[in-house]
GUDRENLUM-749319 format. One line per 3 residues: number of its first residue (from 1); their letters; for each residue y negated, x, z negated of N, C-alpha, C. Coordinates in steps of 0.05 Angstrom, whole numbers, plus 5000, padded with zeros to 4 digits. Layout:
NUM	a	Y,X,Z,Y,X,Z,Y,X,Z; ...
//
This chain:
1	xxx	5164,5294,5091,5180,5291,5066,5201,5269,5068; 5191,5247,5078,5213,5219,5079,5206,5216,5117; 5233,5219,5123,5234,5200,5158,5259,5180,5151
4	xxx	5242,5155,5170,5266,5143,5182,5264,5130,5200; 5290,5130,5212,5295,5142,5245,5316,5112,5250; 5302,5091,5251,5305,5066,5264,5338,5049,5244
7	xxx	5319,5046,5215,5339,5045,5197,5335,5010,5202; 5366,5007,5197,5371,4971,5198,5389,4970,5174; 5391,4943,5168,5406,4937,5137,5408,4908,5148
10	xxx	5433,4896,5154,5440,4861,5153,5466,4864,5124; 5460,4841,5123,5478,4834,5101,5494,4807,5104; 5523,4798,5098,5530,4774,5108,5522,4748,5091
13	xxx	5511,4729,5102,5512,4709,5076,5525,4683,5089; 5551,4677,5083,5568,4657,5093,5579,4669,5114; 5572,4655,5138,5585,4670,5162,5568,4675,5182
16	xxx	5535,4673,5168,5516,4684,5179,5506,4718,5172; 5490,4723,5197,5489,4759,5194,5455,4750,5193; 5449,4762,5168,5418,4768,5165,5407,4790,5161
19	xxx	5388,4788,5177,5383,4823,5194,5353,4824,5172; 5362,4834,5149,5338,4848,5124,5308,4869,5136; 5330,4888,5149,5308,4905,5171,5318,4910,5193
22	xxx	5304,4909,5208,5306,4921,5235,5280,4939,5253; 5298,4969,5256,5296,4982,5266,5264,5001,5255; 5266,5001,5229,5246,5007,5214,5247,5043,5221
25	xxx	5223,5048,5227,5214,5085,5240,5188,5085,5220; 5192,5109,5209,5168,5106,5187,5181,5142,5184; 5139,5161,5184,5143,5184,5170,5119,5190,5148
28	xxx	5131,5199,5132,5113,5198,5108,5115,5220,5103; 5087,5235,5093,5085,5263,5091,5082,5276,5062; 5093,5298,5052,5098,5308,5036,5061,5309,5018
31	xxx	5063,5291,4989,5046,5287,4981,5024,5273,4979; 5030,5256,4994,5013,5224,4995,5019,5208,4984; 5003,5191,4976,5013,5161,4964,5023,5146,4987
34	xxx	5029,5128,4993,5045,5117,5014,5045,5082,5011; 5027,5065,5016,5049,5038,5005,5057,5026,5032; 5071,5006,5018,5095,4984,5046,5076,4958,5035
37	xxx	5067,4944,5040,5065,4917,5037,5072,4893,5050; 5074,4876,5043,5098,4854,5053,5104,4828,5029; 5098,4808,5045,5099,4785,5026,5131,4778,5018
40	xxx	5142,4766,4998,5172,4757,4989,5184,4756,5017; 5208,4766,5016,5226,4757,5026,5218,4779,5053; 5198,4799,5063,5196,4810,5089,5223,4829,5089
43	xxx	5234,4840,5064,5246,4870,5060,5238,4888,5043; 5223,4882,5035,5204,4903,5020,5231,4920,5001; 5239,4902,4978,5269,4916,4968,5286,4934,4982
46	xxx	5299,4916,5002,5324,4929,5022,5314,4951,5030; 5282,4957,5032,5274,4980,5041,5271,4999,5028; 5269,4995,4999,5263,5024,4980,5279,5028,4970
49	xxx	5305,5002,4979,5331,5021,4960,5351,5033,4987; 5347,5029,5016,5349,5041,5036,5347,5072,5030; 5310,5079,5016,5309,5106,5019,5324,5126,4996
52	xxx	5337,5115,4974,5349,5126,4961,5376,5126,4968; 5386,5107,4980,5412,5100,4984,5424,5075,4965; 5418,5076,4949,5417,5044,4930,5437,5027,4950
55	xxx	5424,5024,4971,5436,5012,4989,5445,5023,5014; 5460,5028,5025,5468,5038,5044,5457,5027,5075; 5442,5039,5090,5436,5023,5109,5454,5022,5139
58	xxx	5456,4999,5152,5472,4985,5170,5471,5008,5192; 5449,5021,5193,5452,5037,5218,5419,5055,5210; 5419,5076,5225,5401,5097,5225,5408,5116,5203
61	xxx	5382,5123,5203,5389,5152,5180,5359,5150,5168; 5362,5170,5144,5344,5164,5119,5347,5202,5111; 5322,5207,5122,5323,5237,5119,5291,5245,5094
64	xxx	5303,5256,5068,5291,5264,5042,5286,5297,5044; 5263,5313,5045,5260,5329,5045,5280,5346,5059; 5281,5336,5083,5291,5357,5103,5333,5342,5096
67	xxx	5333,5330,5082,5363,5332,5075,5371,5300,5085; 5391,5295,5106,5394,5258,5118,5420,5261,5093; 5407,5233,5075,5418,5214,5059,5450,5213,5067
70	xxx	5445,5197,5095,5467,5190,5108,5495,5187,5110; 5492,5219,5112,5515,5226,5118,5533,5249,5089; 5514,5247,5066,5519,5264,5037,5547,5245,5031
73	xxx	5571,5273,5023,5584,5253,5007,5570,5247,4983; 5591,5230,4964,5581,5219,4939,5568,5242,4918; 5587,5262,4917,5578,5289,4897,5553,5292,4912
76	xxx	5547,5302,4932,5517,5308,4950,5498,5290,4946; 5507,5265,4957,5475,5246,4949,5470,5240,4910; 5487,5249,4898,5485,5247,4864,5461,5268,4858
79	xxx	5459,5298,4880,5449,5313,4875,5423,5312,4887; 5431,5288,4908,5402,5294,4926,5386,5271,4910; 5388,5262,4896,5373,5237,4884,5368,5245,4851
82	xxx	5379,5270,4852,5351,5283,4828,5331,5292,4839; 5326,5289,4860,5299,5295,4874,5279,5264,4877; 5300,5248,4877,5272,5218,4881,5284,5205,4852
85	xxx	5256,5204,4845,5252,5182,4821,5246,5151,4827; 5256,5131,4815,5247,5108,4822,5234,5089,4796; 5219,5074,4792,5215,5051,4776,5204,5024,4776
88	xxx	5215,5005,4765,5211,4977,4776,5187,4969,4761; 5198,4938,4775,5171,4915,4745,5182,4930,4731; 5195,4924,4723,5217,4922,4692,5226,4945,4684
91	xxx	5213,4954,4658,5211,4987,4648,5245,4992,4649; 5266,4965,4641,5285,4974,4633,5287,5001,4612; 5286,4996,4588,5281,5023,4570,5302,5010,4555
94	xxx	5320,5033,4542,5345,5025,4523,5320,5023,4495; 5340,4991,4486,5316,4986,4456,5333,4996,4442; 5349,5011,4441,5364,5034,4409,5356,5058,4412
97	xxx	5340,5068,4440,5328,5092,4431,5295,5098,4434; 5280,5119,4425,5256,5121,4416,5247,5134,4446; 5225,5131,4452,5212,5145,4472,5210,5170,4484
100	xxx	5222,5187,4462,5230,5222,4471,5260,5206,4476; 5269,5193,4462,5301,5201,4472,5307,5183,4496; 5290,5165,4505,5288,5147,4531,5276,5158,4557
103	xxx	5261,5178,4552,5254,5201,4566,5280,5228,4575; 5294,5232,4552,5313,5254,4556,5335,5244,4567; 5339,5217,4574,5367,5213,4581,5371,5226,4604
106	xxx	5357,5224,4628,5365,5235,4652,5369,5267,4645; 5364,5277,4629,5361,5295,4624,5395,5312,4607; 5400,5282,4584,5427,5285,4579,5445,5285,4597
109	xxx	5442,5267,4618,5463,5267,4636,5469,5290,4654; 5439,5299,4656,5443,5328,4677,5464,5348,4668; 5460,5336,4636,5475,5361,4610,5447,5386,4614
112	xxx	5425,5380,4613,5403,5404,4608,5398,5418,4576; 5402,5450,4578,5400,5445,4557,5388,5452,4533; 5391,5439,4510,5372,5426,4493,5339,5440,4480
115	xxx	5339,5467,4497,5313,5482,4484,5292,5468,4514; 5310,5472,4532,5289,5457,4564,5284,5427,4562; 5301,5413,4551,5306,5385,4555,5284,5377,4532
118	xxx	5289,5385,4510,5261,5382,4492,5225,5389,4502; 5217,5423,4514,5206,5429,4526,5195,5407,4550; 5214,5400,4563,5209,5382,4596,5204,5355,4576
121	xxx	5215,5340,4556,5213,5313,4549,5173,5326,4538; 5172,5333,4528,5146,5344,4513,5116,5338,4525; 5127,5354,4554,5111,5359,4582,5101,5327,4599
124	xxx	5133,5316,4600,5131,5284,4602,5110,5270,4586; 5111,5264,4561,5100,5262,4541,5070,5262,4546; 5062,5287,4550,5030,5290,4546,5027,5282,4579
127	xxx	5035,5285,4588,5034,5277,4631,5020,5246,4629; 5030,5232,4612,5032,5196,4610,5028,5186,4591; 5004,5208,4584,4988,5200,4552,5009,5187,4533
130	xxx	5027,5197,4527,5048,5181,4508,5061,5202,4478; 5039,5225,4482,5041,5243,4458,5041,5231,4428; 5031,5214,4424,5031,5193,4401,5050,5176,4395
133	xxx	5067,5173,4424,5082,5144,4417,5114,5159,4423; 5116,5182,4407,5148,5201,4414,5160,5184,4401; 5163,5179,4379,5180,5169,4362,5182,5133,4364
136	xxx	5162,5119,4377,5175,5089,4373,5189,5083,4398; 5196,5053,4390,5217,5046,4401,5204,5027,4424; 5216,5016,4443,5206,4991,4456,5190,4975,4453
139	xxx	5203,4959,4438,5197,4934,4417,5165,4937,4412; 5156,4970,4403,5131,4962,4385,5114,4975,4409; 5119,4973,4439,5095,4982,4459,5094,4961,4476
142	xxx	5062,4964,4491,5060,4946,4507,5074,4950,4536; 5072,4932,4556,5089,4936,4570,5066,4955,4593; 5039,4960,4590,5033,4985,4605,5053,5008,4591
145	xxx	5052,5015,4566,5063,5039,4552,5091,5036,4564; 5108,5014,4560,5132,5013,4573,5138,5027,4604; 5113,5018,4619,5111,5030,4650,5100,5065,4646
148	xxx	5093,5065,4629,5082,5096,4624,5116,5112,4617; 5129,5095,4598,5157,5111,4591,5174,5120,4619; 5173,5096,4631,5188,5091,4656,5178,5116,4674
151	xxx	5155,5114,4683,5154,5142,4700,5152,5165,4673; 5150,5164,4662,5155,5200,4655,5191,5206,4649; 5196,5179,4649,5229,5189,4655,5239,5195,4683
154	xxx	5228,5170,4701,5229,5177,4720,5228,5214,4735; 5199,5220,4717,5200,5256,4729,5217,5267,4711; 5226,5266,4699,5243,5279,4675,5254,5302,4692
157	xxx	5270,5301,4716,5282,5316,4730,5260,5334,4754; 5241,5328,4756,5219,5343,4772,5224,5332,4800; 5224,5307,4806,5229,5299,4827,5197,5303,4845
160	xxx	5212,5310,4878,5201,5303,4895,5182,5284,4901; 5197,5268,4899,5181,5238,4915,5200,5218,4890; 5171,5202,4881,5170,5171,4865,5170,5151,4888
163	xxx	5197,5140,4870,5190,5105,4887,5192,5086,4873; 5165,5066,4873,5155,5047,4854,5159,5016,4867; 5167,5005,4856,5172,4974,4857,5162,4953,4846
166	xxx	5136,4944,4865,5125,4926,4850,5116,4931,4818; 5108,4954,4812,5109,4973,4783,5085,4955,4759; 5062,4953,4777,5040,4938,4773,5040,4905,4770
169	xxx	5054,4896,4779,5061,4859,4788,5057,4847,4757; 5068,4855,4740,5070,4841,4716,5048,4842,4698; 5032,4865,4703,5016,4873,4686,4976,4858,4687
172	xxx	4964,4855,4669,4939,4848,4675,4916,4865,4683; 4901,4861,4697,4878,4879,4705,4876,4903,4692; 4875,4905,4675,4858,4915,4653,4878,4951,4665
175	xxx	4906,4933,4653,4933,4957,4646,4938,4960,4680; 4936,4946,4701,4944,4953,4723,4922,4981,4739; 4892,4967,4722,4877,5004,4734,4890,5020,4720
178	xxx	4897,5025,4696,4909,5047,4681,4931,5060,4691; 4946,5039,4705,4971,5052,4713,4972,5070,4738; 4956,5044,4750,4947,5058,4787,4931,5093,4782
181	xxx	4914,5098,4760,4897,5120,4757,4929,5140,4755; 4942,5129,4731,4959,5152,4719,4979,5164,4743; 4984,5140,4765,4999,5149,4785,4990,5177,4809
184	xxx	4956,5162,4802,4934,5178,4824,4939,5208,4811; 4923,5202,4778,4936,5233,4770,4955,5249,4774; 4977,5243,4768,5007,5251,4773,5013,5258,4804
187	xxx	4998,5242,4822,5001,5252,4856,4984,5273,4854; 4959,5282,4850,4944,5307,4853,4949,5325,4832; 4969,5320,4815,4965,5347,4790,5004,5360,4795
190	xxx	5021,5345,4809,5045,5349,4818,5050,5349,4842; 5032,5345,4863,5035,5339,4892,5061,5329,4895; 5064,5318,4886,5090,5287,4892,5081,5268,4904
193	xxx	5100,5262,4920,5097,5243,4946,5106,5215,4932; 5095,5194,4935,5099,5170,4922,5096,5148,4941; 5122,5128,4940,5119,5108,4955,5114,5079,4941
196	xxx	5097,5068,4955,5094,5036,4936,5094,5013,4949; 5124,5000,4941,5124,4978,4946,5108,4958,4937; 5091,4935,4944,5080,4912,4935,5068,4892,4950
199	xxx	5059,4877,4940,5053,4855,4953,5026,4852,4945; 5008,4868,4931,4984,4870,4921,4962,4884,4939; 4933,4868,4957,4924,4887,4972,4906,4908,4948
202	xxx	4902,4901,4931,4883,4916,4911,4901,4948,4897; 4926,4945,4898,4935,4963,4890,4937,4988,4914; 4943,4980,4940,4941,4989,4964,4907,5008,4969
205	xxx	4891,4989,4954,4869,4991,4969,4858,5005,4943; 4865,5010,4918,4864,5040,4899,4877,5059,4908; 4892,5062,4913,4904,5095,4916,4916,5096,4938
208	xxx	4925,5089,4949,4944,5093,4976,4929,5104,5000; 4938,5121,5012,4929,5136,5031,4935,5126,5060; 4950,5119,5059,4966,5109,5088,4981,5079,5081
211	xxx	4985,5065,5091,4998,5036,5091,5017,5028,5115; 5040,5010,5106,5058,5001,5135,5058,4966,5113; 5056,4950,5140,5059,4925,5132,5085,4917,5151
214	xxx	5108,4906,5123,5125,4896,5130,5124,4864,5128; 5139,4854,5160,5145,4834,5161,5161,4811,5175; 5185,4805,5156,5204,4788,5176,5224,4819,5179
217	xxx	5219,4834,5158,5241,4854,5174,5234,4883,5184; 5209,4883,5197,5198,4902,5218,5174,4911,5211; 5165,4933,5213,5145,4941,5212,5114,4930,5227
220	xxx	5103,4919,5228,5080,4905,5241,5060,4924,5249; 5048,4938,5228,5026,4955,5231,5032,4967,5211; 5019,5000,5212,5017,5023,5210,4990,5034,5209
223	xxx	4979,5049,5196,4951,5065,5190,4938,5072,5163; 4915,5092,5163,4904,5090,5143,4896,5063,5127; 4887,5072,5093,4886,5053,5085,4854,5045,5098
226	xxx	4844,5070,5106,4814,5059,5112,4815,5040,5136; 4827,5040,5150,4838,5044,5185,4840,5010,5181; 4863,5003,5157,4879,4984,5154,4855,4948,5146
229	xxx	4829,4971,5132,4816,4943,5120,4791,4943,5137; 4782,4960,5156,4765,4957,5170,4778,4947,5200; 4795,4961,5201,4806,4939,5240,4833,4940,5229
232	xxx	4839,4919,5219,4872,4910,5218,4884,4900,5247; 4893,4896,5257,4903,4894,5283,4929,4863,5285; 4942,4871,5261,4973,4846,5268,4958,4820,5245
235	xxx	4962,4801,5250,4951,4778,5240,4960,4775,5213; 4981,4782,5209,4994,4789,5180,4978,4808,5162; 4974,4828,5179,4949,4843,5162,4919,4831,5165
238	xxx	4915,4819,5177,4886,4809,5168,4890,4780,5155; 4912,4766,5156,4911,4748,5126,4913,4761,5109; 4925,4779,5098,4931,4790,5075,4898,4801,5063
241	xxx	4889,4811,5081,4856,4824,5076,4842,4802,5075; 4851,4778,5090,4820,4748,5087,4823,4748,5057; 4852,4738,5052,4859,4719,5023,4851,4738,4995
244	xxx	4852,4764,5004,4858,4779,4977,4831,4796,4970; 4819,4792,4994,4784,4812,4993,4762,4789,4997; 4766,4758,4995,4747,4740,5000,4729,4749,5026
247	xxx	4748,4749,5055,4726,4760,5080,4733,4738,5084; 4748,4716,5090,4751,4686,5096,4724,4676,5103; 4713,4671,5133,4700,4652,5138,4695,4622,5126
250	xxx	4667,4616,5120,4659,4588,5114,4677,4565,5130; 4691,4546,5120,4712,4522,5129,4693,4522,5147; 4676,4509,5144,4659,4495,5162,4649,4508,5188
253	xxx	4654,4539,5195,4651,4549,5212,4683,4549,5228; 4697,4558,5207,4723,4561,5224,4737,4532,5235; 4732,4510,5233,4735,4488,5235,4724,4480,5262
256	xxx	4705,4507,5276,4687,4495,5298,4694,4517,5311; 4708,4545,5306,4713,4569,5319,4732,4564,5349; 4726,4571,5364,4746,4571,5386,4756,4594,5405
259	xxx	4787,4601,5413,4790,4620,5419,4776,4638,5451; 4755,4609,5463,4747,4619,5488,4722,4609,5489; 4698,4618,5490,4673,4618,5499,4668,4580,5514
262	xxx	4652,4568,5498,4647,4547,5516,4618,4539,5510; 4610,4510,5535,4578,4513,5534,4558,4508,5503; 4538,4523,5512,4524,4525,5481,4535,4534,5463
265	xxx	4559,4556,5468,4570,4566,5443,4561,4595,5434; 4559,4612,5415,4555,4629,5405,4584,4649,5405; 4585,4682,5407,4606,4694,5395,4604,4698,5365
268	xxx	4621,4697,5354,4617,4701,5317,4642,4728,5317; 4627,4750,5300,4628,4784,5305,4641,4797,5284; 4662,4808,5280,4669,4820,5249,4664,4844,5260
271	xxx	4634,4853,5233,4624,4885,5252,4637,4908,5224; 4651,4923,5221,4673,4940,5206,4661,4969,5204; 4649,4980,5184,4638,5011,5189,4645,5016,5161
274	xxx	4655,5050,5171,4655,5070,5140,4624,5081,5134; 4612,5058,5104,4593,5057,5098,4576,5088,5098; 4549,5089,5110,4536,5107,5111,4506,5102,5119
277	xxx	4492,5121,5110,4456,5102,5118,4453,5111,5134; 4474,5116,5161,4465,5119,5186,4473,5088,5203; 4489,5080,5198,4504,5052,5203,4486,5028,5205
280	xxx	4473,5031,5182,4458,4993,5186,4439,4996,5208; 4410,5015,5208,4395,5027,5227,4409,5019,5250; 4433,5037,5252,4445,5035,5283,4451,5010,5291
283	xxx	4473,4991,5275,4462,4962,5286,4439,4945,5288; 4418,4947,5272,4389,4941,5272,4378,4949,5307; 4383,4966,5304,4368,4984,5328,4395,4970,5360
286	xxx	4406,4972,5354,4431,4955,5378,4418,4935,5383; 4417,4916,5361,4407,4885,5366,4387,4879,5372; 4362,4900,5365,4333,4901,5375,4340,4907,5411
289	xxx	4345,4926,5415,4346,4934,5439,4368,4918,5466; 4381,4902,5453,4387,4880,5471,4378,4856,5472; 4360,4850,5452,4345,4826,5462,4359,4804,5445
292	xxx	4366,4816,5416,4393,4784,5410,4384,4776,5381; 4394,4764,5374,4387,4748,5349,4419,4750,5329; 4422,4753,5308,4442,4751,5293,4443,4733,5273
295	xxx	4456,4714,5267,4455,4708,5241,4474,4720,5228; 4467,4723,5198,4496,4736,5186,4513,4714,5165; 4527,4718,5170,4557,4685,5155,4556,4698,5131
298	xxx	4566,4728,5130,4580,4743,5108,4577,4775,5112; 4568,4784,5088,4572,4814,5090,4573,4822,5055; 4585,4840,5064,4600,4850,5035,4609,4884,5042
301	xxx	4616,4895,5016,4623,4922,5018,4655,4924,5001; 4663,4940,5009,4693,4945,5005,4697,4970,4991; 4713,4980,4975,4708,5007,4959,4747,5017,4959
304	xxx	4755,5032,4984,4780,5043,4991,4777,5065,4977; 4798,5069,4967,4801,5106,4948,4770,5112,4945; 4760,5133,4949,4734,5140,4949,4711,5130,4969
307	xxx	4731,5119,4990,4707,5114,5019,4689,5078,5005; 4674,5076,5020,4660,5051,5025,4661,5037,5058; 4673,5014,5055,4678,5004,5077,4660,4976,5083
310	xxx	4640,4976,5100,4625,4960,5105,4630,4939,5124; 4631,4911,5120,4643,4890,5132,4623,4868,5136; 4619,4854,5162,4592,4839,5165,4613,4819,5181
313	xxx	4606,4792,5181,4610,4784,5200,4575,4761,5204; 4582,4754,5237,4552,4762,5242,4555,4731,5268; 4543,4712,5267,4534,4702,5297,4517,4720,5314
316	xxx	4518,4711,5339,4504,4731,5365,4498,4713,5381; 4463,4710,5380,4456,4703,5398,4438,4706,5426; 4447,4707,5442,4440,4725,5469,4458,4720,5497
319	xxx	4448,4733,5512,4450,4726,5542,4478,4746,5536; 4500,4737,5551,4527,4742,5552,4531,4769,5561; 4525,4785,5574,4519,4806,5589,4508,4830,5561
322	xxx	4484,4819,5560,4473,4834,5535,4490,4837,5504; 4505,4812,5500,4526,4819,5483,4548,4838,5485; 4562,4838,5510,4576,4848,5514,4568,4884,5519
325	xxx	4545,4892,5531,4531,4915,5516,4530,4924,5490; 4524,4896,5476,4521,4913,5443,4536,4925,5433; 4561,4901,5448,4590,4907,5431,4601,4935,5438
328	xxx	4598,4945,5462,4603,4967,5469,4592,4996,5459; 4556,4986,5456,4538,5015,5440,4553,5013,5416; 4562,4988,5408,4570,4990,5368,4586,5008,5364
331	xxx	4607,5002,5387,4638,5013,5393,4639,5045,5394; 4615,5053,5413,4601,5077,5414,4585,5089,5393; 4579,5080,5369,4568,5091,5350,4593,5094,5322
334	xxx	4631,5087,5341,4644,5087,5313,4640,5059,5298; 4637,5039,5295,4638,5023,5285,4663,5001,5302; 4675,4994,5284,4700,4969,5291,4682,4941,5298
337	xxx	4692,4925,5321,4681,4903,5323,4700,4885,5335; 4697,4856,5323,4717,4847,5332,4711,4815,5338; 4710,4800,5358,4701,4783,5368,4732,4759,5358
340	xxx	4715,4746,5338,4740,4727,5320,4733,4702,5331; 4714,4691,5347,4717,4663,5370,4689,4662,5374; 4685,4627,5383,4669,4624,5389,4661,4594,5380
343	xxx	4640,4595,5369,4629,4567,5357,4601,4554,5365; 4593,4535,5361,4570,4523,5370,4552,4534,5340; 4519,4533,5354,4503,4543,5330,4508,4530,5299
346	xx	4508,4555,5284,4530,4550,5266,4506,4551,5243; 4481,4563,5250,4455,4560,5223,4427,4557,5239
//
């Protein structure tokens, strides 16, 4: 549904060239949720207004349902961008008109007319639970209901593919599950492909199917969301998962961690499985059968879209040889393991 094929965007500031993205390759498939995450300042912006054209990018191409952005004149990309919807923080809703008529504008502009445009505003309406609130204005909704106006205008035109901007950031717990569900809905009841920008791992780690972590510009890592919180791989993604899922090691251990094996030291283990009651047994039964002792620092469970993601981290204590076995049957039973240093006996 969305490729792009090594898109860059610099922009000048003074008489310096600052390179926003570089060489960003990303395919996203028709009807997934999708997010980008990326702390201030990685690109995250330059990138989702890249895929509409918002911004024009420095080099590559930006291909929407089979059709490259690119190269559309102006009349062409006007037409190709009733196919992607976008919406920010910021509902931006005109406060002189009422919620059907803040809904129909895209709709006036198309010039649609007025027996469909009523019909389709209607459809919107009940899509984003907002059948009640046709007639008020801004002013007297909260700003979830505001984010509710925003995407059902957004589909007003039956777009393809939604692209959301930080949509969630402003809002409190409560309104940010509400919104993340209504999006979930709207992806399985329209099979619309939706992309989400943010900087939130919780919003990622409700709905999103697939993840790319931007950073400095560039793509870092790539994978499922399951993929992404059980073996993150670029260091950027596993801060982002310490700080925002409480897996952060005890100070007092990491204060003694070291990146190479030394005397009297222990390995300390981040053991990663898609929860199932075949899993704990199997490491039970590992550790019995090599002869080792574990202590456990931390274990906790993780709850991705529907899956359960089981996360241990673990001291190991045992003859070096025999560790390095375990690690391997673990590896062999499907479980992620990941050897995060080495410290002196730590309990």
């Amino acid at each position: 549904m969305i490729t792009l094929n090594a898109v860059e965007k610099t922009y000048k500031k003074g008489n310096a060239l600052v390179h926003a993205l570089k060489e960003i390759t990303l395919d996203i498939e028709q009807g997934e949720i999708f997010g980008i995450m990326g702390r201030p300042g990685a690109g995250k912006s330059a990138l989702i207004r890249c895929i509409n054209l918002l911004e024009q990018p420095s080099r590559g191409s930006v291909i929407v349902d089979s059709c490259d952005l690119t190269i559309l004149s102006t009349e062409g990309l006007r037409r190709a961008r009733r196919n992607i919807g976008m919406i920010f923080q910021q509902p931006n809703l005109m406060s002189s008109r009422t919620v059907f008529e803040n809904i129909a504008l895209p709709l006036e502009l198309a010039g649609t007319p007025r027996d469909h445009l009523e019909k389709t505003v209607r459809q919107m309406l009940n899509l984003s639970n907002l059948a009640d609130k046709s007639e008020a204005y801004p002013h007297e909704l909260t700003l979830l209901q505001k984010q509710k106006v925003a995407i059902a205008r957004a589909l007003a035109n039956k777009p393809k593919v939604l692209l959301c901007e930080e949509v969630t950031a402003a809002l409190e717990p409560k309104a940010k599950q509400a919104l993340l569900q209504l999006l979930r809905d709207i992806n399985e009841q329209l099979k619309l492909t939706i992309v989400l920008i943010t900087h939130e791992i919780e919003v990622v780690k409700a709905i999103c199917n697939r993840v790319a972590v931007l950073h400095q510009g560039e793509i870092v890592e790539e994978a499922t969301t399951v993929e992404f919180f059980s073996a993150p791989k670029s260091e950027i993604a596993k801060d982002f998962i310490r700080t925002a899922t409480r897996q952060d090691m005890p100070i007092a251990l990491r204060n003694r961690l070291r990146s190479q094996p030394f005397e009297h030291s222990n390995p300390i283990l981040r053991i990663a499985f898609v929860h199932s009651s075949n899993h704990e047994p199997s490491i039970a039964d590992i550790i019995q059968r090599f002869n080792l002792t574990i202590n456990i620092i931390q274990a906790h469970l993780e709850t991705i879209l529907d899956t359960t993601v089981g996360i241990v981290i673990v001291e190991t204590i045992g003859d070096n040889e025999d560790i390095k076995s375990a690690i391997y049957a673990l590896e062999e039973k499907d479980l992620q393991v990941e050897v995060l240093g080495y410290a002196p006996r730590f309990i």
